[in-house]
Each structure stands twice: as structure tokens, then as C-alpha cells.
ZAMARGU-4260 file (C-alpha; in steps of 0.2 Angstrom, whole numbers, plus 5000, padded with zeros to 4 digits):
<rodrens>
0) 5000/5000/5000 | 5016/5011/5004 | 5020/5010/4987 | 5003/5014/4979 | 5004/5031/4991
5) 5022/5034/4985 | 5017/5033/4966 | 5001/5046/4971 | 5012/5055/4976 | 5025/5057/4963
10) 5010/5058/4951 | 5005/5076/4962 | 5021/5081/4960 | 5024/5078/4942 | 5006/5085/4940
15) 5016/5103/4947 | 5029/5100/4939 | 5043/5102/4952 | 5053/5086/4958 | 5070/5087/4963
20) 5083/5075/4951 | 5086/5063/4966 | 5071/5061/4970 | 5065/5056/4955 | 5077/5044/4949
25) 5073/5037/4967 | 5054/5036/4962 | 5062/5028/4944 | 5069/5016/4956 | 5057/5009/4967
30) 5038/5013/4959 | 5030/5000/4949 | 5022/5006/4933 | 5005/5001/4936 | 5003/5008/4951
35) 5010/5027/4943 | 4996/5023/4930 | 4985/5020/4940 | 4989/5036/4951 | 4989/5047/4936
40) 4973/5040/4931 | 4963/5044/4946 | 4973/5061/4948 | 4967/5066/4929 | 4948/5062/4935
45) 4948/5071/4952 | 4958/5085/4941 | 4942/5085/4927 | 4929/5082/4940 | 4936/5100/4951
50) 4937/5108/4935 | 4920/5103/4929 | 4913/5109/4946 | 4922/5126/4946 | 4914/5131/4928
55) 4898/5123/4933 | 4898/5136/4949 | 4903/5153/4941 | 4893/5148/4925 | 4876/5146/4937
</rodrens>
């Protein structure tokens, strides 16, 4: 489960674009690759679904 978290999180951070070198060939290192995928899955939907609910708000 640590991994999975560990993956989230270096999805987040990829997502702002601002990861130290050593850190990410650390995540290179130890992540599995369906468990990034699946991260950056669920952070693309939560990423669509706030955005979708932000314009549905100011467009009311």
C-alpha cells in the first residue's frame, strides 16, 4: 500500500511539475508502473471532475 501512496504522490508532484533529480530517479527506482498509472489515472479524473465543478459554479 506504501508504494501505491508513494506513486500518488510522485504523480502530484509531476502534476506541478517540480521534483528534485534525486528524488525522481529514486521514484524511477522503486515505483512499479501500474501503480504510477493507475495514480495518474485517478489524479486526471479528480483534476476534470474539480474543474468541471468550478465552471459549473461561476457559470450558474
Amino acid at each position: 500500500m506504501s508504494s501505491f501512496i508513494n506513486s500518488f504522490r510522485a504523480v502530484l508532484w509531476s502534476f506541478l511539475g517540480v521534483r528534485k533529480g534525486r528524488d525522481r530517479e529514486k521514484d524511477f527506482a522503486q515505483l512499479r508502473p501500474l501503480h504510477v498509472i493507475i495514480a495518474a489515472v485517478l489524479c486526471a479524473v479528480i483534476f476534470v471532475g474539480v474543474l468541471v465543478a468550478i465552471v459549473s459554479v461561476v457559470t450558474r
